[in-house]
mmCIF file of the N, C-alpha and C atoms, coordinates in Angstrom:
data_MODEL
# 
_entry.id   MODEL 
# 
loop_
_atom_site.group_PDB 
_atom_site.id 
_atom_site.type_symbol 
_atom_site.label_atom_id 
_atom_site.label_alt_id 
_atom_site.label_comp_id 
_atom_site.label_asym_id 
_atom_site.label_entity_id 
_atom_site.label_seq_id 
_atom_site.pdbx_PDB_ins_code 
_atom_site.Cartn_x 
_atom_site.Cartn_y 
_atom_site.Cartn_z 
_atom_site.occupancy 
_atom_site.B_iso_or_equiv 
_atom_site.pdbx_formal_charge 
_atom_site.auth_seq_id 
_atom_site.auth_comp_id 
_atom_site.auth_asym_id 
_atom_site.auth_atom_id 
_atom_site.pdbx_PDB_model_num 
ATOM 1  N N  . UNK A 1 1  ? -9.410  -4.568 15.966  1.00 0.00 ? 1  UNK A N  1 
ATOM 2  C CA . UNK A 1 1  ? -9.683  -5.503 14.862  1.00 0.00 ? 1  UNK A CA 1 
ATOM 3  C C  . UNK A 1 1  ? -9.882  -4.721 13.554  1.00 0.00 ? 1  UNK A C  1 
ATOM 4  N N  . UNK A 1 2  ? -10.672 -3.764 13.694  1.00 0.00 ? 2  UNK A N  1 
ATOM 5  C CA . UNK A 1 2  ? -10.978 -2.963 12.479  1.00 0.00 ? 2  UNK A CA 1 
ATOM 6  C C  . UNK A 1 2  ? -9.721  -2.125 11.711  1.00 0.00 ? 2  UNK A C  1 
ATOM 7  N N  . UNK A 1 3  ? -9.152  -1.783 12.673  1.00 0.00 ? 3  UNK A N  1 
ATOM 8  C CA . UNK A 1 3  ? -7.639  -1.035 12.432  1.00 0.00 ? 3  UNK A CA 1 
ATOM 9  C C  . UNK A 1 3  ? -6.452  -2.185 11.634  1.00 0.00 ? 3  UNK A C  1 
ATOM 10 N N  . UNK A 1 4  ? -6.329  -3.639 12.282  1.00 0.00 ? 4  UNK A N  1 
ATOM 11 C CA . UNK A 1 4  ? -5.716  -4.553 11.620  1.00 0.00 ? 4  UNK A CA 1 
ATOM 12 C C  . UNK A 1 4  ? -6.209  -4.620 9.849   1.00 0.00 ? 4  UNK A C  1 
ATOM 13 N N  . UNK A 1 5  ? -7.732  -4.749 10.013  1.00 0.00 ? 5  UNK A N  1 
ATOM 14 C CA . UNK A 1 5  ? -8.009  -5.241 8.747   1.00 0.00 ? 5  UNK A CA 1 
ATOM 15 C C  . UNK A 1 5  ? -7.909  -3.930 8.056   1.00 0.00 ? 5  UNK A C  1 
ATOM 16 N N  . UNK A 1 6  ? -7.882  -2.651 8.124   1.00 0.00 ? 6  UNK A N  1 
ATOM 17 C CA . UNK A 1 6  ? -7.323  -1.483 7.570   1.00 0.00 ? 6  UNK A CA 1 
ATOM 18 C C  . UNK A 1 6  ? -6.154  -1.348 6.792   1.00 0.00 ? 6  UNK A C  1 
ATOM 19 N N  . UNK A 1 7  ? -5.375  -1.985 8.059   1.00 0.00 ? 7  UNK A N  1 
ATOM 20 C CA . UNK A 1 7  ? -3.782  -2.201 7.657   1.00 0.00 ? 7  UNK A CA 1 
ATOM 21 C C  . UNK A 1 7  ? -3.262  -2.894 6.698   1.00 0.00 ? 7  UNK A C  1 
ATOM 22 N N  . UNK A 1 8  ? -3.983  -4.591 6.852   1.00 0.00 ? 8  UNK A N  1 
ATOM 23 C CA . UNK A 1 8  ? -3.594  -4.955 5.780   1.00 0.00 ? 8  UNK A CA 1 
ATOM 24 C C  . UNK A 1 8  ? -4.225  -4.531 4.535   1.00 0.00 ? 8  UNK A C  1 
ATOM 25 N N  . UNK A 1 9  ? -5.574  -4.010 4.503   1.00 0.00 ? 9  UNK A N  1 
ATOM 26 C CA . UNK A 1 9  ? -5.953  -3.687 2.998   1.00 0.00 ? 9  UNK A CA 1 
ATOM 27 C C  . UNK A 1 9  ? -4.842  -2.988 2.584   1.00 0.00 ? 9  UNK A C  1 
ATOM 28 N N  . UNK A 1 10 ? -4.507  -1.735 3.201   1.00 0.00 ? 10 UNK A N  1 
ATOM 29 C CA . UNK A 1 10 ? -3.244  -0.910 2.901   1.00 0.00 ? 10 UNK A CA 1 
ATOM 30 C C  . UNK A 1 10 ? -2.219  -1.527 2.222   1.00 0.00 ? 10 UNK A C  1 
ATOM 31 N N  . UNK A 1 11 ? -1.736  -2.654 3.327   1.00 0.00 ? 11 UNK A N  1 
ATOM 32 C CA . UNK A 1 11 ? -0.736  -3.551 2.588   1.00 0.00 ? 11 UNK A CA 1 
ATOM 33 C C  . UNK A 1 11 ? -0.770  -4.095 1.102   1.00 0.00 ? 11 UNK A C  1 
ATOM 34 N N  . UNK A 1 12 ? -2.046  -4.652 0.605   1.00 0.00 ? 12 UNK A N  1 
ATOM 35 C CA . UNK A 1 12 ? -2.417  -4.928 -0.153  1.00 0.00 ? 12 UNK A CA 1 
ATOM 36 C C  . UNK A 1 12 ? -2.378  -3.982 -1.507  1.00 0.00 ? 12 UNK A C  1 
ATOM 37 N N  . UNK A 1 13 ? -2.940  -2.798 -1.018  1.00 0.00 ? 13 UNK A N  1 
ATOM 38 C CA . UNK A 1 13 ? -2.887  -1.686 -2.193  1.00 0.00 ? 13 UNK A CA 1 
ATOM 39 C C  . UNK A 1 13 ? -1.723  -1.195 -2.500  1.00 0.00 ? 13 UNK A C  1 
ATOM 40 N N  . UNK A 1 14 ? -0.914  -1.324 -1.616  1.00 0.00 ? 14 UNK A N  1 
ATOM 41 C CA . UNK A 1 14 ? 0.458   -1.055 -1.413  1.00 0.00 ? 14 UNK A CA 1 
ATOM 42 C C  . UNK A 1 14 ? 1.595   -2.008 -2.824  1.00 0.00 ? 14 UNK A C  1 
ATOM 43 N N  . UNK A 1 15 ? 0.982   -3.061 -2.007  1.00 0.00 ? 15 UNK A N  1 
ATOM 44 C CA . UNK A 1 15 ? 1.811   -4.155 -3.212  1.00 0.00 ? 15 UNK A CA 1 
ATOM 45 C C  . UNK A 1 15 ? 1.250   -4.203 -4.865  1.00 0.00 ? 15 UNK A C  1 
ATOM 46 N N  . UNK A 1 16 ? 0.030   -4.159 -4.727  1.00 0.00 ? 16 UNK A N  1 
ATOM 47 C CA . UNK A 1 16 ? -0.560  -4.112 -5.954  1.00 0.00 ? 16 UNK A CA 1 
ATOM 48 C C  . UNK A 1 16 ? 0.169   -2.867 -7.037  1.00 0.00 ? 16 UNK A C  1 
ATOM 49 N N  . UNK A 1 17 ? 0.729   -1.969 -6.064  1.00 0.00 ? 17 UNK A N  1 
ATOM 50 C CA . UNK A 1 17 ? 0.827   -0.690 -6.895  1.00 0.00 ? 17 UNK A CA 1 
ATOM 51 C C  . UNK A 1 17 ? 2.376   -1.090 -7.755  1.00 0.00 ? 17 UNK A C  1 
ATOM 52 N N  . UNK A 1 18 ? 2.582   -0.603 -8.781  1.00 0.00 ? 18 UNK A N  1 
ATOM 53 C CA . UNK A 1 18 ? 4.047   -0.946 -9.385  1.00 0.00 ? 18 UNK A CA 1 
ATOM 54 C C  . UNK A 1 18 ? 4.896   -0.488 -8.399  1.00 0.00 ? 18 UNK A C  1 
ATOM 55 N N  . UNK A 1 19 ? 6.482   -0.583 -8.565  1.00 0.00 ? 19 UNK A N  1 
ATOM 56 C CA . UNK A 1 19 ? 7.210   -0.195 -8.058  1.00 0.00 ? 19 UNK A CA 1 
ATOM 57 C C  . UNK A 1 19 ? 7.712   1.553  -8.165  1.00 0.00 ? 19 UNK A C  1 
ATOM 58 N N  . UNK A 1 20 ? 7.731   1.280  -9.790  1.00 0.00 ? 20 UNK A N  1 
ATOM 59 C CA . UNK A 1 20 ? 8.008   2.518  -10.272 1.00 0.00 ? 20 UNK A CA 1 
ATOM 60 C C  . UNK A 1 20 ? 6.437   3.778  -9.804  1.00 0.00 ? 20 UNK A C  1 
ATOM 61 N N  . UNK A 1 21 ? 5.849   3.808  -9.834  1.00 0.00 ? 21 UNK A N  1 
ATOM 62 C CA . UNK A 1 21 ? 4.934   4.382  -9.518  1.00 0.00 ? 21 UNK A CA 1 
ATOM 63 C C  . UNK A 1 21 ? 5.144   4.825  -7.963  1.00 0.00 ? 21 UNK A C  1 
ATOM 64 N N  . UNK A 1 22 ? 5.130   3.839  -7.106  1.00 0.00 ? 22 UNK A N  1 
ATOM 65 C CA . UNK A 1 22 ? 5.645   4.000  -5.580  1.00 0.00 ? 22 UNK A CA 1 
ATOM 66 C C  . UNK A 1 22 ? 6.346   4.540  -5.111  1.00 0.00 ? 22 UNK A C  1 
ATOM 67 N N  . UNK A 1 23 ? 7.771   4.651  -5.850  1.00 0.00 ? 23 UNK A N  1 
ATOM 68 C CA . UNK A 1 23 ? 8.962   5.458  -6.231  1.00 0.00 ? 23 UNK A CA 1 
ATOM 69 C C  . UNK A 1 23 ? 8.855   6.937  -6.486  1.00 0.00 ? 23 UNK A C  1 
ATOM 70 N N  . UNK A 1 24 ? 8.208   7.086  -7.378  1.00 0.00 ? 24 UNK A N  1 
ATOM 71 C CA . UNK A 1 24 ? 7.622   8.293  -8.104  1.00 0.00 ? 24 UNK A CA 1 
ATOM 72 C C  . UNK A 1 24 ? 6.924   8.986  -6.920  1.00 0.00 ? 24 UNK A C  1 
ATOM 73 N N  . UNK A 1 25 ? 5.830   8.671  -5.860  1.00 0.00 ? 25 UNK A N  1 
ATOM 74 C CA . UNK A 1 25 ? 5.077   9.187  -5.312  1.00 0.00 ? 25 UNK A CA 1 
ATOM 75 C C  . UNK A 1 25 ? 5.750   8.930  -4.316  1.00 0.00 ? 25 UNK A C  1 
ATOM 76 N N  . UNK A 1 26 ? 6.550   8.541  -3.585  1.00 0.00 ? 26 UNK A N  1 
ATOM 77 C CA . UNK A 1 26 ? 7.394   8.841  -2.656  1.00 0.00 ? 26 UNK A CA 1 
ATOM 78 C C  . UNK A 1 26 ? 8.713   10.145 -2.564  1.00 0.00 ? 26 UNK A C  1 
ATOM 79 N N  . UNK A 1 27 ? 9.479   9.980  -3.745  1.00 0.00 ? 27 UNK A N  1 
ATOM 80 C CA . UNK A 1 27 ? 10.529  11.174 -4.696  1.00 0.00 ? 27 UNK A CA 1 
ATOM 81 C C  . UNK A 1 27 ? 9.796   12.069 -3.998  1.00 0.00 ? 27 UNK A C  1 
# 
C-alpha cells in the first residue's frame, strides 16, 4: 500500500514537471 501511494506521488511530480525540463534531465 505504501509503495502504491509512493508511486503515484511520483506520478504526480512527474506530470507537474514541464516537458522541456523532463527532456533536459533525461538527455
Amino acid at each position: 500500500m505504501q509503495g502504491d501511494a509512493r508511486r503515484r506521488r511520483n506520478e504526480n511530480y512527474f506530470d507537474d514537471i514541464p516537458r522541456s525540463k523532463l527532456e533536459r534531465q533525461m538527455a
